[in-house]
C-alpha positions as CSV (number, residue, x, y, z in Angstrom):
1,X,0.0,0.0,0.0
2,X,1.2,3.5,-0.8
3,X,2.1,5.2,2.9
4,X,3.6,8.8,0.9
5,X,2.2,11.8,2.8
6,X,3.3,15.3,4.2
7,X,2.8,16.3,7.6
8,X,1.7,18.8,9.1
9,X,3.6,20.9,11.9
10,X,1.7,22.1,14.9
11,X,3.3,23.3,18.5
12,X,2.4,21.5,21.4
13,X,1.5,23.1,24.9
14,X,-1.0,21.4,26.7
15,X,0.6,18.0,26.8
16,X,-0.8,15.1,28.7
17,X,1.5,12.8,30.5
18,X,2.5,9.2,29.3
19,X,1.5,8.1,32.5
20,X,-2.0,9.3,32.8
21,X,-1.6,12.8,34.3
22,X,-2.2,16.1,32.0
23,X,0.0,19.3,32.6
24,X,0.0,22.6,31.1
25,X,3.7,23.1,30.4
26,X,5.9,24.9,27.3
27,X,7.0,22.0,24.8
28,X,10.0,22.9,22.4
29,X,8.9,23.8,18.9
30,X,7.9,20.7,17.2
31,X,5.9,19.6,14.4
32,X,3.5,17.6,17.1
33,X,-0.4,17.7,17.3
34,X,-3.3,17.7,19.7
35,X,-4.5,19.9,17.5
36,X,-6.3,18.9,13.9
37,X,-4.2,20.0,10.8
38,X,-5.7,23.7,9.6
39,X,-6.6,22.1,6.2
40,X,-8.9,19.7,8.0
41,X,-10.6,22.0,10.0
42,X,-13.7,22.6,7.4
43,X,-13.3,20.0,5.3
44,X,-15.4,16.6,5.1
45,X,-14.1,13.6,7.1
46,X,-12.4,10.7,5.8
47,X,-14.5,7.8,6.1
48,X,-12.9,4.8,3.4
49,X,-14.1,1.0,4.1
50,X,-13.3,-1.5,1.5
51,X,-14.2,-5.3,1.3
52,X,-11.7,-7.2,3.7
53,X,-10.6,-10.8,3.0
54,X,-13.9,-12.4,5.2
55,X,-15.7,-9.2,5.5
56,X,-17.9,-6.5,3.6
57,X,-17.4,-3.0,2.8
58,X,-20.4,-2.5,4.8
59,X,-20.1,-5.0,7.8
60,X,-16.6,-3.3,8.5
61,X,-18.5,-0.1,8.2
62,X,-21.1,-1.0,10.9
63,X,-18.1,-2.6,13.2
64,X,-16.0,0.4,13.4
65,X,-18.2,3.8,12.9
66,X,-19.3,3.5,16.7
67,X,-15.7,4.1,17.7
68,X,-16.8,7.6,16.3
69,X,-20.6,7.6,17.6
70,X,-20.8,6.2,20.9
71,X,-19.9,8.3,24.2
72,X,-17.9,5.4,25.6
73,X,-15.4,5.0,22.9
74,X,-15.2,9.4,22.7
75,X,-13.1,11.0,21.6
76,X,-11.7,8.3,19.1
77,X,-9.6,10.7,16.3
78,X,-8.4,8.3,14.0
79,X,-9.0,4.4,13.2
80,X,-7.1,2.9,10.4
81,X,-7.0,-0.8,9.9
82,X,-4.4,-2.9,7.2
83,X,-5.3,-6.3,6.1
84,X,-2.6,-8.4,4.1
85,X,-0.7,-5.3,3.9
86,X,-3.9,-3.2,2.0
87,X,-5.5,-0.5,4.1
88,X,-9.3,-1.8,4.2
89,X,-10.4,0.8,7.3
90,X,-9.3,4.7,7.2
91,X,-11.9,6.8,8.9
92,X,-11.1,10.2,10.8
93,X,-13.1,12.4,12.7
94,X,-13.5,15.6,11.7
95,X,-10.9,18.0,11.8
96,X,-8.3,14.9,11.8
97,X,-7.6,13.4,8.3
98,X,-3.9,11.5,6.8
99,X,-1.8,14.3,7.1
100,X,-2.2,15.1,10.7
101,X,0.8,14.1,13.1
102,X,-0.5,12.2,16.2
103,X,1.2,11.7,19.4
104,X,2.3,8.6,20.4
105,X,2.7,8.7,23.9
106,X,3.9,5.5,25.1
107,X,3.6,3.5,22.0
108,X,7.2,5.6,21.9
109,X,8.6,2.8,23.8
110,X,8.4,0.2,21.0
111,X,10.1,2.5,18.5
112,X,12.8,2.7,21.4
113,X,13.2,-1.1,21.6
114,X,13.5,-1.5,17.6
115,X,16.3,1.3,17.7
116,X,18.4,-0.8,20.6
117,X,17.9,-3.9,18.4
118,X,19.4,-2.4,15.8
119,X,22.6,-1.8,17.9
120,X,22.1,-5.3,19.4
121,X,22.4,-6.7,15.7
122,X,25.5,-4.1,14.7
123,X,27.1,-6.2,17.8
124,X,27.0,-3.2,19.4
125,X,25.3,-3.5,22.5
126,X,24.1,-6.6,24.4
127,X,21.1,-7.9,26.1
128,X,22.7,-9.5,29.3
129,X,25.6,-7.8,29.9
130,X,25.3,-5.3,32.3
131,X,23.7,-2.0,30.5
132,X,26.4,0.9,30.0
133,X,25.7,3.6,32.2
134,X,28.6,4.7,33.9
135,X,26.6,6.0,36.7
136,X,26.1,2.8,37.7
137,X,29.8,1.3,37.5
138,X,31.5,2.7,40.2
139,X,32.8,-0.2,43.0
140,X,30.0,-1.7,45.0
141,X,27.0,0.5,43.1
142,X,23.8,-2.4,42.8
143,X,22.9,-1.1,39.8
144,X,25.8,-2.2,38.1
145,X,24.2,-5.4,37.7
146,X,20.9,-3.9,35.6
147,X,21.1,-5.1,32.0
148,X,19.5,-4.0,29.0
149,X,17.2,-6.9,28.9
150,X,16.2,-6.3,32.4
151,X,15.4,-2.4,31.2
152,X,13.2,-3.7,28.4
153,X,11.1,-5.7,30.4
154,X,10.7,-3.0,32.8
155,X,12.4,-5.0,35.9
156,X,15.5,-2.7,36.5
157,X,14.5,-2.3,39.5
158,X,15.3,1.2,39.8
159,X,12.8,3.3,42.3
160,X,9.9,4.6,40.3
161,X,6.4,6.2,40.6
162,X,4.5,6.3,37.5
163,X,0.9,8.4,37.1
164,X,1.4,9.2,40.8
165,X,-1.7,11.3,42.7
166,X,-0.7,14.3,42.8
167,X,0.9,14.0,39.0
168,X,3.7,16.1,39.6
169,X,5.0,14.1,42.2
170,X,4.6,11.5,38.9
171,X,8.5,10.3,38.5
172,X,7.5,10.7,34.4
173,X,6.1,14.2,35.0
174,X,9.3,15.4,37.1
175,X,11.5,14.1,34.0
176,X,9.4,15.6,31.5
177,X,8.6,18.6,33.0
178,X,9.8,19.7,36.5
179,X,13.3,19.3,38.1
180,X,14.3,16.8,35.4
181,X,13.3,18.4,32.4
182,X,16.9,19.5,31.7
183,X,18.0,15.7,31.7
184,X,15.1,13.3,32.1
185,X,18.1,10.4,31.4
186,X,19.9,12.3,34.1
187,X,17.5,12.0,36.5
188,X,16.2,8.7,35.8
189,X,19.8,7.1,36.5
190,X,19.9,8.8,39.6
191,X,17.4,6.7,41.0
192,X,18.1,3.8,43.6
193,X,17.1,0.4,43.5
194,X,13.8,-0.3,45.2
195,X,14.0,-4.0,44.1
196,X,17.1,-6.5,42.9
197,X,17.3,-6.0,38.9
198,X,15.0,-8.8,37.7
199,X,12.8,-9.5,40.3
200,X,10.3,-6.7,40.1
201,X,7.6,-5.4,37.0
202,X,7.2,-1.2,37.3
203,X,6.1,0.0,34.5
204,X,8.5,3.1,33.9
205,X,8.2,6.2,31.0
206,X,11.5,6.6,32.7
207,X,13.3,3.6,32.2
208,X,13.1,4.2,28.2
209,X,15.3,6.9,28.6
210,X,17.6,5.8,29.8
211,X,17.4,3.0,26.9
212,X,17.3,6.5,24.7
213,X,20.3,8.1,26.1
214,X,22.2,4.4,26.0
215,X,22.0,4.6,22.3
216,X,22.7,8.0,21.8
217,X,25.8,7.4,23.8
218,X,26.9,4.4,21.7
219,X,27.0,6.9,18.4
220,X,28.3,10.2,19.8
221,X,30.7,10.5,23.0
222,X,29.8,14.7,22.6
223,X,27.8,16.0,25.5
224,X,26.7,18.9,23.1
225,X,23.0,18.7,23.4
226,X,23.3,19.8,19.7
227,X,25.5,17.0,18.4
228,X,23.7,14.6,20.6
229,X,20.1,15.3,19.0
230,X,21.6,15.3,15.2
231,X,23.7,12.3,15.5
232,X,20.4,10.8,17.1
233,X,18.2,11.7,14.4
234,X,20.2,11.0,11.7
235,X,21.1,7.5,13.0
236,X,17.2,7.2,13.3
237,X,16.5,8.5,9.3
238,X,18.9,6.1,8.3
239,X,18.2,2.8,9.9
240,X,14.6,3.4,10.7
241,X,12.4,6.2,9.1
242,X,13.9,6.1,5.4
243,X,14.3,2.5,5.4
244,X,10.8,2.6,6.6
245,X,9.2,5.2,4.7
246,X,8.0,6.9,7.8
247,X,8.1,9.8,6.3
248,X,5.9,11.8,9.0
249,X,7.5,10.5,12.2
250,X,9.6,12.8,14.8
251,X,10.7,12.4,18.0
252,X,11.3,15.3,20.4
253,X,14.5,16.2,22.7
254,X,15.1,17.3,25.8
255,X,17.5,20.2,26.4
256,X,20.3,17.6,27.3
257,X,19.6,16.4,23.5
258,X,18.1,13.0,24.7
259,X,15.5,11.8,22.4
260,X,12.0,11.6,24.7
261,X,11.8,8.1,23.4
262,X,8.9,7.2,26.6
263,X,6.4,9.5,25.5
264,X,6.7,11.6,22.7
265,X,7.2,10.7,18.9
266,X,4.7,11.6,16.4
267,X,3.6,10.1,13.1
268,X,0.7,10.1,11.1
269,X,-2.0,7.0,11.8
270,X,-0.7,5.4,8.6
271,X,3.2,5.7,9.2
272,X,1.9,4.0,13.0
273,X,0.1,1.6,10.9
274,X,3.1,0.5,8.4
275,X,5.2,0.5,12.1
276,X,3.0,-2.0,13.5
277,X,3.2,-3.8,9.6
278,X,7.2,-3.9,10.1
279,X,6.5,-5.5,13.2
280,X,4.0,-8.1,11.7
281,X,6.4,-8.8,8.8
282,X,9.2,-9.8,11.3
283,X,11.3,-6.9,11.1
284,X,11.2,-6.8,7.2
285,X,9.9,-4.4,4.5
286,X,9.3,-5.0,0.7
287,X,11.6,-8.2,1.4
288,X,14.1,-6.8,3.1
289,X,15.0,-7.9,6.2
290,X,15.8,-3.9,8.5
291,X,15.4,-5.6,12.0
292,X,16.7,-9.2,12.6
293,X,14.0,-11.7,13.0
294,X,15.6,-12.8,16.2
295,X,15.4,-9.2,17.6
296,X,11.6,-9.2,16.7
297,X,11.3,-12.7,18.8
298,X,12.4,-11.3,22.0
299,X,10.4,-8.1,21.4
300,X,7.2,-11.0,21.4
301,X,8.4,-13.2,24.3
302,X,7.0,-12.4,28.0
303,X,9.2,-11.3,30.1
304,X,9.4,-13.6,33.1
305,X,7.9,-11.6,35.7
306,X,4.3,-10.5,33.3
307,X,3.5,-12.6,30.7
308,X,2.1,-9.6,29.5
309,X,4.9,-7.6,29.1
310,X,7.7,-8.3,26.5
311,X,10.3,-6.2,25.0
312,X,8.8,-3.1,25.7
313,X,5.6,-4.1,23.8
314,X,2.3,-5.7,25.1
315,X,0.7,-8.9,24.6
316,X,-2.5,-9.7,24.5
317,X,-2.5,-11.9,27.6
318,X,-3.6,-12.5,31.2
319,X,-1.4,-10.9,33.7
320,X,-0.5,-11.8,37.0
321,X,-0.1,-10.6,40.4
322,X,-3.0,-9.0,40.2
323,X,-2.4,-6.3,38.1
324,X,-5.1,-4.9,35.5
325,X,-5.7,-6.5,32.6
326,X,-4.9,-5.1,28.8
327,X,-6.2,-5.5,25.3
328,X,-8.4,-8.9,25.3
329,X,-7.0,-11.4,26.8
330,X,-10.5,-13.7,26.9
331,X,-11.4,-12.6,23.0
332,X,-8.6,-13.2,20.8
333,X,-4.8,-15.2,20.1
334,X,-2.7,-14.6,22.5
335,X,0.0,-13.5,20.1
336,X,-2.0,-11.0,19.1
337,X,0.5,-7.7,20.4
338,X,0.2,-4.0,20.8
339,X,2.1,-0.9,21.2
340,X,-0.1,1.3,24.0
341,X,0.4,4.9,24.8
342,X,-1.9,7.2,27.0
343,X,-5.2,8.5,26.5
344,X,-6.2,5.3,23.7
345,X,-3.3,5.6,21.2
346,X,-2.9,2.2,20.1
347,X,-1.3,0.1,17.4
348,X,-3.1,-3.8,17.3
349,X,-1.2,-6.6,15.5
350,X,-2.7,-9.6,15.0
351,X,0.1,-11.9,13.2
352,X,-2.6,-15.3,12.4
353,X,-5.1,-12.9,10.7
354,X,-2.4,-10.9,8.8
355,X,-3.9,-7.6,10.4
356,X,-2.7,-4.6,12.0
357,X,-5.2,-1.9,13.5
358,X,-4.2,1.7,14.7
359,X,-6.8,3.5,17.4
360,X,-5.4,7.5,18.4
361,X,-7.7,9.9,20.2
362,X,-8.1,10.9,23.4
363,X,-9.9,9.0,26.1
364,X,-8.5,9.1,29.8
365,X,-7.2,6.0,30.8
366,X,-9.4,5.1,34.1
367,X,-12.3,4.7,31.0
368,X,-10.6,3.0,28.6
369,X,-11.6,-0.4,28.9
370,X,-14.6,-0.7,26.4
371,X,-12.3,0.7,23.8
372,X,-9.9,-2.4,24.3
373,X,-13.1,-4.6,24.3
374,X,-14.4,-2.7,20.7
375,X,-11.3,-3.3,19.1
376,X,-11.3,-7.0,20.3
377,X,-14.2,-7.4,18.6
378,X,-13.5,-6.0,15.7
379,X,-10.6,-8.2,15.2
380,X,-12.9,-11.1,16.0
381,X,-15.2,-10.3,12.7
382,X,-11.9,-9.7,10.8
């Protein structure tokens, strides 16, 4: 399917918080939006079903048009779904259409997990060896022991609060926008442990920092915020974006030049969609092979302490421990897997039935459990 588009560029100030909290804060100049592209504004919206493999024009129609009707799926912005690699669902609200740049929010953590695999497969980093961050190598500093695997699976152990009450005692929020916001790597590797590395699931916008300053550290030993960001973004244009053709996606920086890589990339819904098609395909586009397979197999195992959790990507199965369930773990394979990010962004892969579904609005978290349950059944029919 043809995935060519321009974006738009829009400034971001009222940004709500990978973890669930919104703040009014001043964001960087960056092509972002929470706002609808100014040629959508007035225009007609983009509503596009076509006959799917074992479904009707029509049937998909009447599936997926009350993610835009009913009051508990509001406010869903865009909905795209890609069958055997051809777009069958593109519908946007109004205001919204294929040129507009959505956040991610923590679907961002993914995109950060492809990029280390790349340096895992350059032989340039390593899963269980113990992650470089010379913060943590001095003589007799636990955290020494952290490796990257450990960090991908979100078991560092490191102490962290995320979505905290009140939010800007939020760990995310202090990095993104408080006394971190200079260095959110910075002052997530300050943390101590709370737990030994590996024995312990907390989820943590934080810990992909870190991940994002470990890479940027492995291509550039400058400190130069400037030289930092550029080496980072070109290393990103070249092994991901162009090879890709995600030609709408951008990450932001923080002052210390450390690509936000938690919260805050932004794409259109069809470069998300042809991310979660990448992902489908094994790591491979048009035949070749970007990402090694065997990168993409760890990003799909559970890690050993939530079956849910892999490589800093979800799976669509139950969890233990208690802890709250995601996607549809009682309506669907459980290797269907998802990228997630606050406020309902959400990128579906279902690898048996060859299909990959992107959901981005804005629904707050605490009521976001019939939109999992819609979009389980909308595979189903699929």
């Amino acid at each position: 399917m043809s995935f060519s588009l321009r974006a738009a560029s829009l400034g971001l100030a009222a940004t709500a918080l990978a973890g669930g909290a919104v703040l009014l804060a001043s964001a960087a100049p960056a092509p972002v939006t929470e706002k609808p592209a100014e040629t959508a504004e007035n225009a007609d919206p983009i509503i596009d079903y076509r006959d799917g493999n074992r479904i009707s024009a029509n049937r998909l129609r009447d599936a997926v048009e009350p993610m835009f009707e009913a009051e508990e799926f509001a406010e869903t912005r865009a909905i795209i779904i890609v069958e055997d690699g051809e777009i069958i669902a593109e519908r946007y609200a109004k205001g919204y259409d294929r040129e507009t740049r959505f956040i991610s929010w923590s679907m961002a953590k993914t995109v950060t997990s492809v990029l280390i695999g790349i340096l895992v497969s350059d032989g340039r980093l390593a899963l269980d060896e113990p992650a470089p961050v010379p913060e943590w190598q001095r003589p007799g500093d636990p955290r020494g022991a952290i490796t990257l695997r450990q960090l991908l699976h979100m078991s560092s152990g490191l102490d962290h609060t995320e979505a905290g009450d009140p939010p800007y005692e939020s760990d995310e929020v202090r990095a993104l926008f408080l006394d971190g916001a200079a260095d959110a790597a910075g002052y997530a590797k300050a943390k101590t442990l709370e737990a030994q590395p590996g024995e312990q699931f907390e989820y943590s916008t934080n810990t992909s920092f870190i991940l994002s300053d470990i890479i940027t550290r492995e291509l550039t030993d400058s400190t130069d915020p400037d030289v930092r960001q550029r080496v980072m973004a070109q290393f990103i244009k070249g092994r991901l974006t162009e090879p890709l053709g995600l030609t709408s996606m951008f990450p932001e920086y923080d002052a210390a030049g450390t690509m936000l890589g938690g919260s805050l990339i932004h794409a259109t819904a069809r470069d998300w969609a042809k991310f979660g098609e990448f992902l489908r395909n094994g790591g491979a586009v048009d035949g070749n092979q970007i990402l090694p397979k065997s990168w993409i197999r760890f990003m799909l195992t559970s890690s050993e302490i939530d079956p849910a959790y892999a490589g800093h990507i979800w799976l669509n199965k139950q969890r233990t421990g208690g802890r709250n369930p995601v996607l549809f773990p009682n309506n669907g394979p459980d290797n269907v897997f998802a990228m997630l990010g606050h406020l309902g962004q959400k990128v579906i892969v279902s690898p048996d039935k060859r299909v990959t579904m992107v959901r981005l609005g804005k629904t707050q978290d605490e009521v976001g459990a019939p939109i999992d349950r819609k979009m389980g059944e909308i595979l189903a029919v699929l």
